[in-house]
C-alpha positions in Angstrom: 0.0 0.0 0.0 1.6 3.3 -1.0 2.0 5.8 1.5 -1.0 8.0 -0.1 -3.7 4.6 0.1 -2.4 4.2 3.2 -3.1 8.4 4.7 -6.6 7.4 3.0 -7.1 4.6 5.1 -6.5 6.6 8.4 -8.9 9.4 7.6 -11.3 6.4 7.3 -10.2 5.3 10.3 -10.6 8.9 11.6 -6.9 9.4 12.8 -6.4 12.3 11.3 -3.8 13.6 12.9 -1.6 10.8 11.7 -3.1 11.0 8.3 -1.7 14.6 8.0 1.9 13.2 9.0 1.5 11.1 6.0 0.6 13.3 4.1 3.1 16.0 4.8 5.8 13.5 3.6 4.3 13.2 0.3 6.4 14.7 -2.6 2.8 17.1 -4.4 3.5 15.5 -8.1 0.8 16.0 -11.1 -1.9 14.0 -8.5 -1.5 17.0 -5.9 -5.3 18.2 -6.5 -6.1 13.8 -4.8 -3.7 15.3 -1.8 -5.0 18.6 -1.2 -8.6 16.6 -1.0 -7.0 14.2 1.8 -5.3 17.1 3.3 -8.9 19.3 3.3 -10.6 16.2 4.9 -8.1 15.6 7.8 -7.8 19.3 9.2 -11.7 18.9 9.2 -11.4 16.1 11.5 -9.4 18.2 13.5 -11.5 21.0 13.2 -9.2 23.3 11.7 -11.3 24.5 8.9 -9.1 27.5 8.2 -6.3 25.3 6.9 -9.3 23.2 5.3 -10.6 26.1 3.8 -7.2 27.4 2.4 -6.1 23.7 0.7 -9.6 22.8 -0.9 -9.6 26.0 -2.6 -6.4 25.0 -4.5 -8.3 22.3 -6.8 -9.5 23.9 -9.4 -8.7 21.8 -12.7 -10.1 17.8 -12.2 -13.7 18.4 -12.2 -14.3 15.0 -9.8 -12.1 16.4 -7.4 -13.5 19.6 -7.8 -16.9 18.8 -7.0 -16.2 16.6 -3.8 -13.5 19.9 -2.4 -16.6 22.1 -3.1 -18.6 19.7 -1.2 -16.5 19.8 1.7 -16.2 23.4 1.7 -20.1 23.8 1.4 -20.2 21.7 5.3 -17.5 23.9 6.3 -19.5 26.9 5.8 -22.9 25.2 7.4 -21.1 24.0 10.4 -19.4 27.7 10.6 -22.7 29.3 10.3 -21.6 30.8 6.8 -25.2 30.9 5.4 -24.3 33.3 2.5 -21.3 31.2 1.8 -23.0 28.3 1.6 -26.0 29.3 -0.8 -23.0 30.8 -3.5 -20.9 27.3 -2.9 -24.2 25.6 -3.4 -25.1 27.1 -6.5 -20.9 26.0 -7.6 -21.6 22.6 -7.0 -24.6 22.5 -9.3 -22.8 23.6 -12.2 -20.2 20.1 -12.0 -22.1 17.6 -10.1 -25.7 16.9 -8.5 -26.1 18.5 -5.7 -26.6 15.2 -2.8 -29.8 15.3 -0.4 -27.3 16.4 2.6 -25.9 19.4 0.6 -29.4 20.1 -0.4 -30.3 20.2 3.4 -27.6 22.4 4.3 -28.8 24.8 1.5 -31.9 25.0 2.3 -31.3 25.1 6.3 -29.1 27.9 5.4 -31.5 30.0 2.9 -34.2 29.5 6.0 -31.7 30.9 8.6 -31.1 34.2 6.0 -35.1 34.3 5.5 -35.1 33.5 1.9 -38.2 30.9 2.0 -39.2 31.1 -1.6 -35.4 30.0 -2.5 -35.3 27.4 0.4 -38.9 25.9 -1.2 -37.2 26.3 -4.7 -34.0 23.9 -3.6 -36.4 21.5 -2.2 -38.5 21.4 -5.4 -35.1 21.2 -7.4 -33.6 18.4 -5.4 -36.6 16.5 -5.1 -37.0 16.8 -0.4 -39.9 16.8 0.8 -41.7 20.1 1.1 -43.5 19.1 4.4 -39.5 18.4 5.8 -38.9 22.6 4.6 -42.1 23.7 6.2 -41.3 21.9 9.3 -37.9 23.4 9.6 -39.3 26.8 9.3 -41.7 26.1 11.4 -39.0 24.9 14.0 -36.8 28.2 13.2 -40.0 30.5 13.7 -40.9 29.0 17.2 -36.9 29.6 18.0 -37.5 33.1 17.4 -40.6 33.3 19.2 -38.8 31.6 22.5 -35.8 33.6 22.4 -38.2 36.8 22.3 -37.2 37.9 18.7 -40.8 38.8 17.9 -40.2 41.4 15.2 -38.4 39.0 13.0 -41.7 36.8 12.2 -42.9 38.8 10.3 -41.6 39.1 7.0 -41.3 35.1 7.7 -45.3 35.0 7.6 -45.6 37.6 4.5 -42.9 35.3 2.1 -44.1 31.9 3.2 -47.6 31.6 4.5 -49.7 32.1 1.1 -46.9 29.3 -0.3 -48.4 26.6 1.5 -51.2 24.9 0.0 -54.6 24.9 1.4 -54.8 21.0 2.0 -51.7 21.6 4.2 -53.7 22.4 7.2 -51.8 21.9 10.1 -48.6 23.9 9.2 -50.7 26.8 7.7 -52.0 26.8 11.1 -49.4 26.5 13.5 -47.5 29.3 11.3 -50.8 31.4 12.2 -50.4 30.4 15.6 -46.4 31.4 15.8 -47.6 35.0 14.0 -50.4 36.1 16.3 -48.2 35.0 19.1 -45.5 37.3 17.7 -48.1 40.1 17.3 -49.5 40.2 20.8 -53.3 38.9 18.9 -55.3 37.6 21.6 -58.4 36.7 19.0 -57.1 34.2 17.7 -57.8 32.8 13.9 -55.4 29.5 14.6 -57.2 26.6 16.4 -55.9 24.7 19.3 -52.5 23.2 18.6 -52.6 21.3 21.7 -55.6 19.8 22.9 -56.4 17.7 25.9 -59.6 16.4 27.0 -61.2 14.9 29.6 -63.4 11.8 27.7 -65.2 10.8 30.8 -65.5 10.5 34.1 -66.1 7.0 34.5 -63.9 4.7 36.0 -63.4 1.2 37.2 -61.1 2.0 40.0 -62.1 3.9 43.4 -58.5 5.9 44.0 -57.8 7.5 47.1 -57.0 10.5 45.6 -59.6 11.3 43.0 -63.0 12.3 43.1 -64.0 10.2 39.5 -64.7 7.1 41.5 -67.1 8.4 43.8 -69.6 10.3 41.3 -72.3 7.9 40.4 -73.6 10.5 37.3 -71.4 9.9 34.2 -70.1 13.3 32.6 -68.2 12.6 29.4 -67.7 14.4 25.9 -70.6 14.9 24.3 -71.6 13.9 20.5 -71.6 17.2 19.2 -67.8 18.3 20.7 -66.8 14.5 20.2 -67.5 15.7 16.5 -66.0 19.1 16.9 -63.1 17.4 17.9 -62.5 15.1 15.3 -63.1 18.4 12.7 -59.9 19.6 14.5 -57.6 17.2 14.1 -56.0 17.9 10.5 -54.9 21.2 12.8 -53.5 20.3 15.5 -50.0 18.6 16.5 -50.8 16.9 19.8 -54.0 15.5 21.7 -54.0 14.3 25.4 -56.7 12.3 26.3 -58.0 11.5 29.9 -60.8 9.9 31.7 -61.7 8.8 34.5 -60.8 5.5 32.2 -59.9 6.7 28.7 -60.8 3.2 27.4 -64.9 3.5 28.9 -65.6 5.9 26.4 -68.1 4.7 24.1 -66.2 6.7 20.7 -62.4 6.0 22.1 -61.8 3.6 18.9 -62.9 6.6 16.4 -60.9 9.4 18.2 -57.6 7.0 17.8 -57.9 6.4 14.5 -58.3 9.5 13.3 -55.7 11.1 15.3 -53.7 8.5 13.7 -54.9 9.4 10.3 -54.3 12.9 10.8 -50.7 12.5 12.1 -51.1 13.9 15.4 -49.1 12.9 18.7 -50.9 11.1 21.2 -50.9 10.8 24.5 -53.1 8.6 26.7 -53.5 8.5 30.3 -55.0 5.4 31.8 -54.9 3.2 34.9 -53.6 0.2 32.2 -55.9 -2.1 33.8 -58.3 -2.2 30.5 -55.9 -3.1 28.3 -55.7 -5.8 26.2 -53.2 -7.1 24.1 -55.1 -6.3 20.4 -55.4 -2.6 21.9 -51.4 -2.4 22.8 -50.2 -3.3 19.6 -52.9 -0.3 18.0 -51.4 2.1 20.5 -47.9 0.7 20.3 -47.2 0.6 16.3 -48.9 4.1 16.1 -46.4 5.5 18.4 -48.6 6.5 21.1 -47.0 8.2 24.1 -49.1 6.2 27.0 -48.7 7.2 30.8 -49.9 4.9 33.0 -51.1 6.1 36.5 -49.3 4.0 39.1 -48.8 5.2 42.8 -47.7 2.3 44.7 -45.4 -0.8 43.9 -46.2 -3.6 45.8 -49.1 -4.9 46.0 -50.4 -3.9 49.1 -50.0 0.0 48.4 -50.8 -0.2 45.1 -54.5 -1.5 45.9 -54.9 0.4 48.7 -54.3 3.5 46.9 -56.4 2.2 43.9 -59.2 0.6 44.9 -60.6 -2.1 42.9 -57.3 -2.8 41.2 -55.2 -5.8 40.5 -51.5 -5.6 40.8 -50.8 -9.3 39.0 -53.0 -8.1 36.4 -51.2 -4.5 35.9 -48.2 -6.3 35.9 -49.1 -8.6 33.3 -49.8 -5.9 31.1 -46.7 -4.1 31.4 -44.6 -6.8 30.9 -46.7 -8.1 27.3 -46.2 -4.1 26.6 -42.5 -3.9 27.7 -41.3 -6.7 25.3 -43.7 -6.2 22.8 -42.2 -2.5 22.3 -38.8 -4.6 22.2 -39.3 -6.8 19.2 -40.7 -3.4 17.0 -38.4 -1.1 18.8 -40.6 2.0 17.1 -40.9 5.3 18.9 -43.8 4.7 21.2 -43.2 6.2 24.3 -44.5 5.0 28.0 -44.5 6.8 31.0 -45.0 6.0 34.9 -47.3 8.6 36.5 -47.1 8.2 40.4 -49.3 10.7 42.0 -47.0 11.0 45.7 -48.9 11.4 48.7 -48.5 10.5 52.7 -49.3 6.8 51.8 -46.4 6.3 48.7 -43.9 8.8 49.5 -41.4 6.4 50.7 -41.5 4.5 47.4 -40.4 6.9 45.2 -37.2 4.9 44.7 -39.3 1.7 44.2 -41.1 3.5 41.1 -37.5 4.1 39.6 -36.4 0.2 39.8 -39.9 -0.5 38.7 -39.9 1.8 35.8 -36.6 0.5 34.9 -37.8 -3.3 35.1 -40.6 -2.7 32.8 -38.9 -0.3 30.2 -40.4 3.1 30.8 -39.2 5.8 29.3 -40.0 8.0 31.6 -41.0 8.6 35.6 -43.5 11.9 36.2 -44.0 12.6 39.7 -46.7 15.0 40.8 -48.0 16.6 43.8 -51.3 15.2 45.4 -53.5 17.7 44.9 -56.9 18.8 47.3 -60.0 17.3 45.6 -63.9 18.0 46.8 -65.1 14.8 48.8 -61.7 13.5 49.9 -60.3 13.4 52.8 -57.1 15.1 54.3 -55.3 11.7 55.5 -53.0 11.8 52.0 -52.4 15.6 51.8 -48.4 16.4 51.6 -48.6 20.2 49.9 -51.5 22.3 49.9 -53.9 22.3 52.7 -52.5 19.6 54.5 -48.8 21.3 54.2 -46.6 18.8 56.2 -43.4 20.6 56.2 -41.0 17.4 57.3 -42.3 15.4 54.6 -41.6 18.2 51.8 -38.5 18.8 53.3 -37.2 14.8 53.1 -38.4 15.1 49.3 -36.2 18.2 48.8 -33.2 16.2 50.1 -34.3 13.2 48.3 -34.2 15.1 45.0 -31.0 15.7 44.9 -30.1 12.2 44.2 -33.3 11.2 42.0 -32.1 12.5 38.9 -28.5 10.9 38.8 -30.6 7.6 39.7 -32.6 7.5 36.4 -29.5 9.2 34.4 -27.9 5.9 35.2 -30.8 4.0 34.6 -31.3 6.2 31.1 -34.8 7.1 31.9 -36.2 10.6 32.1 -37.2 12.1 35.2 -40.0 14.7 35.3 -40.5 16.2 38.6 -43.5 18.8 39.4 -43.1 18.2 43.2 -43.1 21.8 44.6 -39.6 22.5 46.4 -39.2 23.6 49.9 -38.6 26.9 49.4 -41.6 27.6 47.9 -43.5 27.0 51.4 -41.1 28.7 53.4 -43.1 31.6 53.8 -46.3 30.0 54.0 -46.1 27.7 57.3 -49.4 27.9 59.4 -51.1 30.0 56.3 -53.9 28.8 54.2 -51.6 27.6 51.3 -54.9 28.4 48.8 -54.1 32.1 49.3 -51.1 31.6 47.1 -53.3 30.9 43.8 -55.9 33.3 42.2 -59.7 33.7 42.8 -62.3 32.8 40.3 -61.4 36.2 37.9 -65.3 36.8 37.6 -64.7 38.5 40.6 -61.0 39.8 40.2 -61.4 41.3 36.3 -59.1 43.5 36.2 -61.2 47.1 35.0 -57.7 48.0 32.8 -57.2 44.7 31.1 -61.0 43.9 30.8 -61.2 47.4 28.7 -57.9 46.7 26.9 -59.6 43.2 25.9 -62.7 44.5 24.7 -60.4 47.3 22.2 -57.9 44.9 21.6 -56.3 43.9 18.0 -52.6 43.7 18.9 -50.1 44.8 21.0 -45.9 45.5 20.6 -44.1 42.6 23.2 -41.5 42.8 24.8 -41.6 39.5 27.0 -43.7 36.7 26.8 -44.5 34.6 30.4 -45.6 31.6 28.4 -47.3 30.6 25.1 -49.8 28.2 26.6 -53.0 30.1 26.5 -52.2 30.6 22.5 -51.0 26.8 22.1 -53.3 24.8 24.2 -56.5 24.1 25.7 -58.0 21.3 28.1 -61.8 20.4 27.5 -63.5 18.9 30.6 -66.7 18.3 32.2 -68.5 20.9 29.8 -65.9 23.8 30.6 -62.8 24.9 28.6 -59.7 25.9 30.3 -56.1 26.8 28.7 -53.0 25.2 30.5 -55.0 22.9 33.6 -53.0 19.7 31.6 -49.6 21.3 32.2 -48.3 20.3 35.8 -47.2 23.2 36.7 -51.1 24.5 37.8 -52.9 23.8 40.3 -56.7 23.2 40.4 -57.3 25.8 42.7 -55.0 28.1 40.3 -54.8 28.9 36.9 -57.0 25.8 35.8 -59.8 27.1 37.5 -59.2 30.8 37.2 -59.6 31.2 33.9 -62.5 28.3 33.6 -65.3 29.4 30.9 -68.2 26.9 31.5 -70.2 25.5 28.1 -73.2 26.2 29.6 -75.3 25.3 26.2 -74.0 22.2 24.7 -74.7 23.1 21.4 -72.5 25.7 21.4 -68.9 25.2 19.4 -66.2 24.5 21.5 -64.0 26.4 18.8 -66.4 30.0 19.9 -65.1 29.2 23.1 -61.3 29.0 22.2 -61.8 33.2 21.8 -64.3 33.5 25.2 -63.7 36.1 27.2 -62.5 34.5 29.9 -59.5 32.9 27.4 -59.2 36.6 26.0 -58.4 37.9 29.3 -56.3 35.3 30.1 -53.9 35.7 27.0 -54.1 40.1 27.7 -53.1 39.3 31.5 -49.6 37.5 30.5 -49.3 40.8 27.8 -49.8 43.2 30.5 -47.6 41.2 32.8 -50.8 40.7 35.0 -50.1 36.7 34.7 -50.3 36.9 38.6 -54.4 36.8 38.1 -54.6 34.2 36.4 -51.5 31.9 36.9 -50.4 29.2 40.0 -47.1 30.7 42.1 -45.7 27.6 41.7 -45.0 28.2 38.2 -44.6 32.1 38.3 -42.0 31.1 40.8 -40.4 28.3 38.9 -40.3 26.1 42.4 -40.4 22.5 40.4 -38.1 20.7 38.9 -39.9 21.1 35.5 -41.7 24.3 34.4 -43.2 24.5 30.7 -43.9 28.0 29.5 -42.9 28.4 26.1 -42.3 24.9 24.8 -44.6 22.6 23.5 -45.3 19.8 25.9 
């Protein structure tokens, strides 16, 4: 092997650095354009694209060699952030070779970042990608912006790109919408939902300590008309929670699946898993369903004394069909371990982990109990039951938790309030800290800046949810109750508008006034009447504002 093959065969192997000593020892003869190619390809490795830069530029005459130098330097300039540099060494390479899918990507990646849409739309059409992948990245780039507070730069965005995407593509058009009255400070809103949860029933075949479902003999559940309602929405919207009571007892849970699946949007059910049966978890499973199971004790004897009426052996039967079953297809479906703590479980917080990891979870959510009409005191750890020794031991706790599940390579998602957060609160009614029903707190400024609203210059955003997302439940619409953050006796409640006639259209109720005042309170930086302290104040582990959950 000459001493060139053999500087070729360490770049493969990705010792570059020994490569270049090769190469450095090779006479340049009338092959020096092959060497400068090597040469460009090591100092890459080593991340010396200067040097890179400065050799690949020399081959000028072998059009082969040319095209794979202007190649390189095309993924130089995309990993320097050259953007201009690599739309003018893009349009090079199409002049001596076809341009490959990854060089089309970093064109159009780049003509997104400099806010030339048409072009980036053009490349795609040229180099045959999928226009739905170019929307989505500018999509993804817009919500950046949006994040980062760079409102004013959505704009032009909207104007070039918006009346570009065709009709039939429903759900981008509408979450661009979404990204540009978010931008503009529009609290009447022409996008739909992008997030929807809702709350299918409240029947249940469990009695739980903790919730209230059990115990209410009337059945309340989605009716006909919003079950339809619903299903109109879907071609909008990016991601639907469902919840019960027990999902799985609701008499049209088979027709909301499959057209959430139809309609490509994310879905995630929350169930006791009890109801499951083995047809149903392959449906869930291969249409990469996220499910989270609610699960608040591990061994058998707190796990059916929390959940009463439930089988532990059957539960675990389940899991495990689920666990390996997810195994053999290894597809994206995720599953996740809900565990509700109260005085009853807290101890077995570490149990959940070595369960979650024994089953294959992908994830462990722990949550606050929360206060609930009709039950009783005994489990209460936060709110009105504050138990300041308890909290305290979870604090500590934490600080261990996460490096637990890093090691185990599960996600840990923690809403449990932090100490601090009560440390000014001991011997006070802990409901103080959320807002009052706002039909009695309206602010007289913000209600008259609703009522004249259009739009309004931002500077800083709280959070995005009341724009993004709403929760439909029990004939009411609220904006972010889902998110973990709230509490019921906060935000979730606060800003509840109640569909008093059920023949009204749950979408009329997306722009109520309640929803209206909600979004101009977060403007105004009023987001104190309407939002739970234990978000404002960031005191959990997790807080979602601005991303989508």
């Amino acid at each position: 092997m000459s001493e060139f093959e053999y500087s070729k065969e360490l770049i493969k192997q990705r010792k570059f650095n020994d490569a270049l000593k090769i190469l450095n020892k090779i006479k340049i003869t009338g092959s020096h354009e092959k060497i400068y190619l090597e040469f460009g390809k090591s100092y890459m490795g080593i991340k010396e694209y200067d040097k890179a830069q400065k050799v690949l530029k020399k081959i000028v005459n072998d059009k082969n060699i040319v095209a794979m130098s202007i190649s390189l330097l095309l993924k130089i300039y995309a990993m320097t952030n050259c953007h201009s540099k690599v739309l003018r060494t893009y349009n090079k390479i199409k002049e001596v070779a076809v341009p490959t899918l990854e060089e089309s990507d970093f064109a159009i990646n780049s003509a997104i970042m400099l806010r030339k849409h048409k072009l980036a739309i053009k490349i795609a059409e040229d180099s045959k990608i999928s226009k739905e992948q170019i929307y989505r990245d500018i999509i993804i780039y817009i919500q950046n912006l949006n994040k980062h507070d760079k409102y004013g730069k959505i704009n032009k965005i909207f104007k070039d790109i918006y009346k570009l995407i065709p009709k039939q593509q429903k759900k981008f058009k509408n979450i661009l919408l979404n990204e540009y009255e978010i931008a503009n400070g529009i609290i009447f809103l022409r996008s739909k939902p992008r997030i929807v949860a809702v709350k299918l029933t409240s029947k249940c075949n469990l009695k739980c300590k903790m919730c209230y479902q059990g115990i209410d003999t009337k059945e309340r559940k989605l009716s006909d008309k919003h079950c339809n309602e619903l299903l109109e929405l879907m071609p909008y919207m990016e991601r639907l929670i469902l919840q019960g009571g027990e999902v799985f007892l609701y008499n049209r849970f088979d027709e909301i699946l499959q057209k959430a699946c139809d309609s490509n949007v994310s879905l995630e059910i929350v169930t006791n898993g009890l109801l499951l049966n083995e047809t149903r978890i392959r449906q869930l499973i291969n249409s990469n369903s996220e499910i989270t199971f609610s699960i608040d004790g591990f061994s058998k004897k707190t796990y059916e004394s929390i959940r009463i009426g439930a089988n532990f052996d059957h539960l675990l039967n389940n899991l495990q069909f689920i666990s390996e079953y997810k195994k053999n297809i290894n597809n994206n479906a995720t599953i996740r371990l809900q565990m509700v703590v109260m005085k009853s479980n807290y101890k077995e917080i570490e149990s959940a982990f070595d369960f979650a990891y024994r089953y294959n979870f992908d994830e462990v959510i722990l949550i606050p109990i929360k206060s609930e009409k009709n039950i009783s005191n005994d489990e209460y750890i936060f709110d009105v039951a504050f138990d300041q020794k308890i909290i305290k031991f979870l604090d500590n706790e934490n600080r261990k938790w996460t490096k637990i599940m890093n090691n185990m390579g599960i996600i840990l998602k923690n809403y449990l309030p932090k100490i601090e957060f009560y440390s000014n609160v001991v011997n006070k009614n802990i409901k103080s800290l959320f807002p009052k029903n706002p039909k009695s707190v309206f602010d007289a400024d913000i209600l008259k800046s609703v009522q004249q609203h259009k739009k309004y210059h931002l500077k800083k955003l709280f959070c995005f949810m009341p724009w993004k997302a709403a929760y439909f439940a029990d004939n009411s619409i609220v904006p972010t109750c889902f998110c973990p953050c709230n509490d019921d006796a906060g935000s979730a409640k606060s800003a509840q508008t109640i569909l008093k006639d059920r023949k009204t259209s749950l979408i009329n109720y997306w722009n109520s006034e309640n929803m209206l005042y909600y979004r101009k309170a977060i403007i105004m930086n009023k987001y104190d009447r309407v939002c739970s302290q234990i978000c404002i104040n960031e005191k959990t582990s997790c807080v979602i504002k601005k991303n989508i959950i």
